[in-house]
N, C-alpha and C positions, 0 to 999 in steps of 0.2 A: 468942828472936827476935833479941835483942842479941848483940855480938860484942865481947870483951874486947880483942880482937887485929886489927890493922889488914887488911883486905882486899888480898890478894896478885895475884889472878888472877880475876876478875869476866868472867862468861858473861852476854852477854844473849840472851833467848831471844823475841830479835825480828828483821827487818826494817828495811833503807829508813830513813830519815830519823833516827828516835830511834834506832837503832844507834849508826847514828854520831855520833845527837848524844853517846849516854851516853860513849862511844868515846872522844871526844875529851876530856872533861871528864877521862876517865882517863888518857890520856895528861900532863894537867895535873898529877896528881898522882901520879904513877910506877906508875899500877896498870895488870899486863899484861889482855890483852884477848883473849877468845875469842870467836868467832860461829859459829851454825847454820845452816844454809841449805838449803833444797830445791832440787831437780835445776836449773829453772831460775834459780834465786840464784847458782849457783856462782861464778860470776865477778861477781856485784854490787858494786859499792862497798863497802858495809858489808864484804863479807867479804875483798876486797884490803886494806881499812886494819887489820883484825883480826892480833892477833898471830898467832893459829891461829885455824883454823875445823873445825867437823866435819859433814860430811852427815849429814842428817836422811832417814831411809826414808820412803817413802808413797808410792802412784801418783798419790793427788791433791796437787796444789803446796802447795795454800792448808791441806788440812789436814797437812801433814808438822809445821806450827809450834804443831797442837795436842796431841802425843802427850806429855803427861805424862812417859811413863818413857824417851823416844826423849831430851827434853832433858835429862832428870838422867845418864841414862848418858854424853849427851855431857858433861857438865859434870864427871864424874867420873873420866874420861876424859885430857882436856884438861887435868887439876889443878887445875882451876877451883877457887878455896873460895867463892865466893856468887855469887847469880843475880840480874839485875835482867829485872824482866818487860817493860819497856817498857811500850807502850801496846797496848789488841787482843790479840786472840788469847787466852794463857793469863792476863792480866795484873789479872784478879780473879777468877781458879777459887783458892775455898779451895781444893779437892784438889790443884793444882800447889802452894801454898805450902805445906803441908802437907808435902806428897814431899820439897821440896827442902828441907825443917829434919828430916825423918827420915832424910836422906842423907847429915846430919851438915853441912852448906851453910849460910852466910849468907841468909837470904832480905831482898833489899833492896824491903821494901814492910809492908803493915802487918800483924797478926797474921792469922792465918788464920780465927779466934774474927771480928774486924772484919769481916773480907770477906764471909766468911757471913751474917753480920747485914744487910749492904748488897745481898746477891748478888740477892735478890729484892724486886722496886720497890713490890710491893703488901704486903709484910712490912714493906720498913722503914718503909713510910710510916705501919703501925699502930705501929710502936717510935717512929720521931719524934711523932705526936699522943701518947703516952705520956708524951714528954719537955717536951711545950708548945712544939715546932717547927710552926706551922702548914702543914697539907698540902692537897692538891687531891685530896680523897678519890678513891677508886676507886665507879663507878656498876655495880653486882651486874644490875641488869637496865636500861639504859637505855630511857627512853620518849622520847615527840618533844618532852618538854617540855625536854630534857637535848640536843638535837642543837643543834650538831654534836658530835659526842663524837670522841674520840681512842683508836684503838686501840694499845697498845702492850706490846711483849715486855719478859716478869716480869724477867730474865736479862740484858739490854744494855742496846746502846746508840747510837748512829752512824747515826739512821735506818732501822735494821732493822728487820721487823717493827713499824715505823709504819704507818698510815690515820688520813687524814681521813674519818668518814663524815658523810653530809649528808642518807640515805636510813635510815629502818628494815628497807626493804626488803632493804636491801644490806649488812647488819651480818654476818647468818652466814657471807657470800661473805669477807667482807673478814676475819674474823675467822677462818679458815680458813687463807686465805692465809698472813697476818699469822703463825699458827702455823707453818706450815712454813717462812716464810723466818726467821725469829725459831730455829728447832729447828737450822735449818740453822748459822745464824751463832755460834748459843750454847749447842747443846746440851739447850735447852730451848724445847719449845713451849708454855706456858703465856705469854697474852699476857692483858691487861684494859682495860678502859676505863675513861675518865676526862674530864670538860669540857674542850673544845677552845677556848678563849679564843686567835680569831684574830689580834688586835694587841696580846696579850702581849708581855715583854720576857723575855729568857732572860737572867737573871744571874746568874755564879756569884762563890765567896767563894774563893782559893787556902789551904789548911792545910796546916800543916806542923808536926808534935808529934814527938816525941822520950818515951821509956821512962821519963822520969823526972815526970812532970805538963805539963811544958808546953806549950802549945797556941797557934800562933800564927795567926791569920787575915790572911795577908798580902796585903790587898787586893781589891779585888774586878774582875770584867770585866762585857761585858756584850758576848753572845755570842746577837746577835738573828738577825741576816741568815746564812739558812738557805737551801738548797733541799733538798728532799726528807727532809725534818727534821736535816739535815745541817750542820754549820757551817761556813761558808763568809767572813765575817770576824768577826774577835774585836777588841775595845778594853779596857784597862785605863788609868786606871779607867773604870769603867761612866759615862759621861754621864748628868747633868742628876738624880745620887738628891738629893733631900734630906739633912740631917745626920742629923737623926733614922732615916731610914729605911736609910739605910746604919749606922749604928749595931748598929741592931737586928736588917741583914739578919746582920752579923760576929756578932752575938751569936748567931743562932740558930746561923748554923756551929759556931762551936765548944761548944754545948749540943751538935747532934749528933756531934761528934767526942768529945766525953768520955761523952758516953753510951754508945759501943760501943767508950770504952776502945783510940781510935783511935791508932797510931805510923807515921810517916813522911807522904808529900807527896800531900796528897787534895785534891779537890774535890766541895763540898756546891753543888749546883745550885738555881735557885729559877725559877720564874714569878713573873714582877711584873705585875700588872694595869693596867688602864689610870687604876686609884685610890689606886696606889700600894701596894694590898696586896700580899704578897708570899707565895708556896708554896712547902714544901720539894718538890723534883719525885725529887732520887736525889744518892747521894751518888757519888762516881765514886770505887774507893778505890785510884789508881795515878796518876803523871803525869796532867795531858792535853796534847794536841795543840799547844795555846794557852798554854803557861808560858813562852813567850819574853816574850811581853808585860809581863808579871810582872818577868822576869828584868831587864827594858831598864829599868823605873820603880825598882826596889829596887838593882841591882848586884849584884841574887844569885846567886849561882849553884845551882839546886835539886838538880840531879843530884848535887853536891857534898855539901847540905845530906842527900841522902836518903843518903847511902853514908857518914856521917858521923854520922846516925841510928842507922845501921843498923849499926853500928862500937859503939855504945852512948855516943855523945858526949850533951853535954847542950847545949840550944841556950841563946843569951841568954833572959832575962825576953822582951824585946819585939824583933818586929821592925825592920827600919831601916826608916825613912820612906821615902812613895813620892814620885815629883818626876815631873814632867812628864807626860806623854802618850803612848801608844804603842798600834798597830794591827798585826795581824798578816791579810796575806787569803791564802788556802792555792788554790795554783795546780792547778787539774786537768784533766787528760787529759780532757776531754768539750765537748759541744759546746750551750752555752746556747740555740740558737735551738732545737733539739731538744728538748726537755723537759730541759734537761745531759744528756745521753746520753752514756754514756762511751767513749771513743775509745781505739784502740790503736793498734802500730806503734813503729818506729824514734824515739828523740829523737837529734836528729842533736847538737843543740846548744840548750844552757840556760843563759845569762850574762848576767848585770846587767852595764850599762856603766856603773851608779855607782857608786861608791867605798861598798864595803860590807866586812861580818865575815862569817864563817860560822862555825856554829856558838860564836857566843859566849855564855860562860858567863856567868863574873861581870865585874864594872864598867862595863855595859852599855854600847849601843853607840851613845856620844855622838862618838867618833873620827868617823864617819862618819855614823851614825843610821841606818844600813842595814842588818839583817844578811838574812841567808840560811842556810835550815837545807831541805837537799835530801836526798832518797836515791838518785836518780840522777844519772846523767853521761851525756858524750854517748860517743852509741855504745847505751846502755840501749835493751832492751825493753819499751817497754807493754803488758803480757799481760790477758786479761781472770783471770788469776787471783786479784788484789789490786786492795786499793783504787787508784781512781785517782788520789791525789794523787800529784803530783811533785816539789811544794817550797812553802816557805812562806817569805814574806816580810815581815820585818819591819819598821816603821820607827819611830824615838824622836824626839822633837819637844818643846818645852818648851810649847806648846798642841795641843788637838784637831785645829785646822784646819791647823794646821802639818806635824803627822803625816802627814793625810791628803794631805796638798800632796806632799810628800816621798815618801810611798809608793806612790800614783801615776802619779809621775812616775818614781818607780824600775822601773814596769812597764810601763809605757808604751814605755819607753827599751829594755827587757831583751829580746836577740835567745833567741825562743823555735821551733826547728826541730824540726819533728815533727807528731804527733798534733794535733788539734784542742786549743783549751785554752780556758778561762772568762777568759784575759788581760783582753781587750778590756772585760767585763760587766764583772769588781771596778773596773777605769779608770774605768767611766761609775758604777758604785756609789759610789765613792770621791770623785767628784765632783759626785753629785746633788744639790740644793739639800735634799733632804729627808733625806742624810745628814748635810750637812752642816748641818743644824739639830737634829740629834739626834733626827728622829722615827722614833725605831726601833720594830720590832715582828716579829716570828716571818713573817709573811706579809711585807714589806719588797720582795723579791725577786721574789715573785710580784705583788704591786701593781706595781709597776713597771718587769714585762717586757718592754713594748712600745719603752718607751724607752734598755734596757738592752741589748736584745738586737736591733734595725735593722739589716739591713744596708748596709754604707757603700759605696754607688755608687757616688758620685765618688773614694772612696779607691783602693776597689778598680780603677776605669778608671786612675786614675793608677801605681798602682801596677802594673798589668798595660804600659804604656806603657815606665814607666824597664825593668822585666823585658824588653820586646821590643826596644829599643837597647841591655840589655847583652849579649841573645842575639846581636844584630847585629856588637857590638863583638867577640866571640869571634870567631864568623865571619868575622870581616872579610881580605881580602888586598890585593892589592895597589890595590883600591879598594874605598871604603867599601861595605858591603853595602847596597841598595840606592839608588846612584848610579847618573844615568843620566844621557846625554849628553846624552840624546833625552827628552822626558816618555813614560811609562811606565806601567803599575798599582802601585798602591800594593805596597809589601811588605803582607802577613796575617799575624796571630798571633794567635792563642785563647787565652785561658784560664778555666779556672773557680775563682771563689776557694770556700772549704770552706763558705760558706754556700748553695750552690748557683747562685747568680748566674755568668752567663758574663761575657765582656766581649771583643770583637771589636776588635784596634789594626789602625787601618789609618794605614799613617805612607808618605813618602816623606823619602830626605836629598837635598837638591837643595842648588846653589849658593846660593839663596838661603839655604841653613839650614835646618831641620824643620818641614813641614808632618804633621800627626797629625790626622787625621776627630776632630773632638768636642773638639778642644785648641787653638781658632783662636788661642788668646793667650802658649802656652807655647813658649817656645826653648828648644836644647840647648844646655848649655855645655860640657858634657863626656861622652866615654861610656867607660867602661870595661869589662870582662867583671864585674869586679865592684862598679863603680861607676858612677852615671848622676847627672849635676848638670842640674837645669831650671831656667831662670826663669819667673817668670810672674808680667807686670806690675812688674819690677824686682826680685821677690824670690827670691833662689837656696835651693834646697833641693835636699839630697842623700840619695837612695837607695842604700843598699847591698842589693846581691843578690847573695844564694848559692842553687848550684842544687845538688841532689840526684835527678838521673835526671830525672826530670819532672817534680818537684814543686821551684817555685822560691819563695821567701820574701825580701821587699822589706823593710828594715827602714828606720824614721824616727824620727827625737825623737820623735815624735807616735805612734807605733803600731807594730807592722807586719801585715804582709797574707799568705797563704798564699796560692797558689795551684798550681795543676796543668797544664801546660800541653797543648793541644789538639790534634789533627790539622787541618791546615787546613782541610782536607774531611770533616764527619761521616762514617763506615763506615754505608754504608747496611745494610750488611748484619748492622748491630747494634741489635738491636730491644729494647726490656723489653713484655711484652705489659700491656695497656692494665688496671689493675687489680689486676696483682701485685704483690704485697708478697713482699721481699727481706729477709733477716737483715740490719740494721744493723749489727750486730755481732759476732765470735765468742763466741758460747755454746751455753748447753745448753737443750735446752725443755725445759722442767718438766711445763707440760700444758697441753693445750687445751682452749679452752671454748667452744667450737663445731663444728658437724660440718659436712661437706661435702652442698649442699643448704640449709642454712639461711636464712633471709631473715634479712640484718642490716642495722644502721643506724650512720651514718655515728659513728666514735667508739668503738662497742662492741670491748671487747676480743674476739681473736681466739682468742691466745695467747701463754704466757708465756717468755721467755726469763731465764732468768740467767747472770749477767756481771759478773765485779768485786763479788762477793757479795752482789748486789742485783739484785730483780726489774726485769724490764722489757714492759711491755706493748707486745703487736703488736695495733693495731688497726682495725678496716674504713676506708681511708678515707671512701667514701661510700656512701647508701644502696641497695641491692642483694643479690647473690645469693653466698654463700659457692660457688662452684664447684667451686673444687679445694682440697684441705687436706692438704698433702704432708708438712705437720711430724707426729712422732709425740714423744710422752715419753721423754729420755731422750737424744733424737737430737742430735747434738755436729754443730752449724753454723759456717760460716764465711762473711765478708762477703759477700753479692749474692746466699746460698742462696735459692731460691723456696720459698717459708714457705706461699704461700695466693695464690688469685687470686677476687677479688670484682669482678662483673659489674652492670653497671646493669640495669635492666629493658627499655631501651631497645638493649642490647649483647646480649641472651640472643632 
């Protein structure tokens, strides 16, 4: 597993964000760099910062980064002498570590003997009650005195193959499901069930052991606020444990790390109840997602530490103490009022305008307290073939509420062009009074949807307003675009922002200065094609706009706004017939479960699409008649496809 001799040339056999983070950390330390990539990766980030790169075969994208022998040959190839798995994908398949130390390769992660012991969650969870790691046993037949129960896949992780159920009725359904998107993701359809404790806390412990005994538990997070059992932001350390109980959560980690005889950088996850007790839930035995945070409190650098592991080095007795505060919230391509429905397309442009690191390793990032760790750039495609994160953003802080100030406000500020994104929801998460009092819990996000995910009229109007004076100001010749000698009609401009809301500017520039329907208090101070300054009420504020074909983006300290801009005349000759349902997104149907004919009700699923390797349910809006059902299994849609048309009784 150990390497006597210093790592030359390090293949990682991943994607996007941890590519380059490990990338970078290697260029720190002089070690050359190789990357994989599928058809559509070729030109990604990761693979232009790489030293070399080698294509990976497969017709499907998403799995070219699971073929076992596809990454060792490239890595044998390339001269690679060790592999790091990153995170996802192959990055706790015993059989990949395996390969890559029969290949005569470094493999930078833990033995292959460890990963097996963890690979399945109803396995280890009998090995940790073995070791006195208290667990959240698994339920062999669930009744109603046990609902809600939690379905979950034997094999991962990331929301896959997750259900809430709340029905017995609805357990075979779901537990089916749950199988095949779980088979899909990992190989394995074996999922189980387990007590669903809605305002539990998800906290984990970060480890880090080395071939010689030592085991370190370098802190912990708590990693509650979730959608679709997904995490969505992370804090270290975990707010408001007790001494005792954080004590004992680090103790149980590293019981389970020496019990399977664990080497390199894991994380042992838990549920904490709402009485403080705590569950081993799985152990994750590769990086996660979430080790900036770690990285920002300690000054450590982990990818250093695991490639220094894995080197055969030996770490100190104890870790370095943790200092301050740090929040990490992971930016994604989807659209929160939607259930987060994930979105694709062009990111035009992705930049924080505060003073931040990217991808910082070690001496964490008190220079600024910002960093950023991305895998795209502008120009990137969002494909529904990969996860839809696009970047994650960190901030350090010498308290919680400080953090949370800072991080914030770092997104808040950060011009993001493209695809829909969850920007706006971690702002208003980030700021909620019931985050900022620590009342965290697994449902968090879903309690406080309504207030998280509003859309902002007045924002939007305004912003639709500066966008229609800097289209003005492009326009303009040898006099202002609408100026008139004579009173006149108003100039019109449309637009729709991505939450669906329209907004109609009707403005005129007269001598006296700007009149705007709905803005009796606001002046213009200034217009530019890509700058627009208003007053209102004495205070100046400046929008900047950039357009991209018809889609224009208004940014402000405060936020920014998407929108799309309109015909000023609807096309009458553009219809969606009254009841049809449309692909949201491109994917694939997997199956339908209804036929055409059926009598359905408002809610019930229709059918399933997947996208971005997670299911998505289409379903009726209201109640009525399945009429037409033009999706079949199988069939590769694109946005606005007609999926289905359901009819009222009163329409039939």
């Amino acid at each position: 597993m150990t390497s006597t001799t210093p790592i030359g040339n390090l293949l990682v056999a991943n994607r996007g964000e941890i590519a380059r983070r490990v990338f970078r950390t290697c260029r720190e330390l002089g070690i050359a760099t190789t990357a994989v990539h599928s058809d559509p990766d070729a030109d990604a980030p990761h693979v232009r910062e790489a030293d070399a790169a080698v294509r990976l075969p497969g017709a499907a994208p998403a799995d070219t980064y699971l073929r076992v022998d596809s990454i060792v040959r490239a890595a044998l190839a390339a001269g690679a002498d060790a592999v790091h798995p990153g995170y996802g994908f192959l990055s706790e398949s015993a059989e990949f570590a395996q390969a890559v130390l029969d290949a005569g390769l470094v493999w930078v992660g833990p033995p292959p003997a460890a990963i097996a012991a963890m690979g399945s969650k109803t396995a280890a969870k009998r090995l940790m009650a073995a070791a006195g790691v208290p667990v959240l046993g698994a339920l062999a037949e669930p009744t109603e005195a046990d609902l809600p129960v939690l379905v979950k896949a034997a094999a991962g992780g990331g929301g896959r193959g997750m259900r809430v159920v709340h029905r017995l009725a609805d357990l075979p359904g779901e537990l089916a499901a749950a199988g095949v998107e779980a088979a899909k993701a990992f190989g394995s359809d074996e999922v189980f069930c387990e007590r669903y404790l809605p305002t539990g806390r998800h906290v984990e412990v970060q480890l880090l052991a080395d071939a010689h005994g030592t085991v370190w538990a370098v802190g912990d997070r708590d990693c509650s606020l979730q959608r679709r059992h997904q995490k969505v932001i992370e804090e270290a350390p975990a707010p408001g444990l007790p001494a005792e109980v954080r004590a004992e959560l680090h103790a149980a980690a590293v019981t389970a790390a020496r019990t399977i005889g664990y080497v390199g950088a894991g994380t042992a996850e838990f549920l904490l109840d709402e009485d403080g007790r705590f569950y081993f839930l799985e152990m994750n035995t590769r990086l996660q997602v979430e080790h900036p945070v770690t990285e920002a409190l300690t000054g450590l650098d982990l990818v250093a530490l695991q490639l220094a592991v894995a080197e055969g080095e030996e770490l100190p007795p104890l870790p370095p103490a943790s200092r301050g505060h740090a929040i990490e919230a992971r930016l994604y391509a989807e659209d929160p009022a939607k259930d987060w429905r994930p979105a694709t397309g062009t990111l035009h442009c992705l930049e924080l305008t505060v003073p931040h690191q990217e991808f910082t390793g070690g001496g964490g990032p008190e220079a600024s307290g910002v960093r950023l760790d991305s895998g795209v750039a502008a120009g990137s495609e969002v494909t529904p073939h990969y996860d839809a994160m696009l970047a994650k953003v960190i901030a350090w802080a010498p308290t919680r509420a400080a953090a949370a100030r800072r991080l914030s406000d770092a997104l808040a500020r950060a011009r993001i062009h493209g695809p829909a994104t969850n920007r706006e929801s971690l702002v208003r998460a980030l700021r909620h009074p019931a985050f900022l009092a620590g009342h965290l819990h697994t449902g968090f996000l879903a309690e406080h949807a309504a207030e998280l995910t509003p859309p902002d009229a007045e924002g939007a109007g305004r912003a639709a307003l500066a966008a229609a004076l800097a289209d003005a100001a492009a326009r303009r010749t040898a006099l202002p675009s609408g100026w008139r000698n004579l009173p006149s009609q108003p100039q019109l401009k449309r637009y729709r922002a991505d939450d669906g809301s329209e907004s109609e500017v009707r403005y005129r520039l007269t001598r006296a200065g700007l009149w705007a329907e709905g803005h009796p208090d606001v002046e213009l101070v200034s217009a530019a094609p890509e700058s627009v300054v208003l007053s209102e009420g004495g205070v100046r504020r400046r929008y900047q706009v950039t357009r991209y074909g018809g889609r224009v983006y208004v940014d402000t300290p405060a936020g920014g706004t998407a929108l799309t801009a309109l015909p000023r005349f609807p096309d009458p000759t553009v219809r969606t017939e009254p009841g049809a349902l449309l692909a949201p997104m491109p994917g694939t149907v997997l199956r339908t479960t209804a036929a055409a004919g059926d009598t359905v009700t408002a809610g019930q699923p229709l059918l399933v699409l997947e996208a971005m390797k997670m299911e998505h349910r289409v379903t009726a809006p209201a109640d009525g008649v399945l009429v037409e059902l033009r999706a079949t299994p199988g069939q590769q849609v694109e946005p606005g496809t007609l999926l289905a048309v359901v009819k009222s009784p009163q329409e039939l």
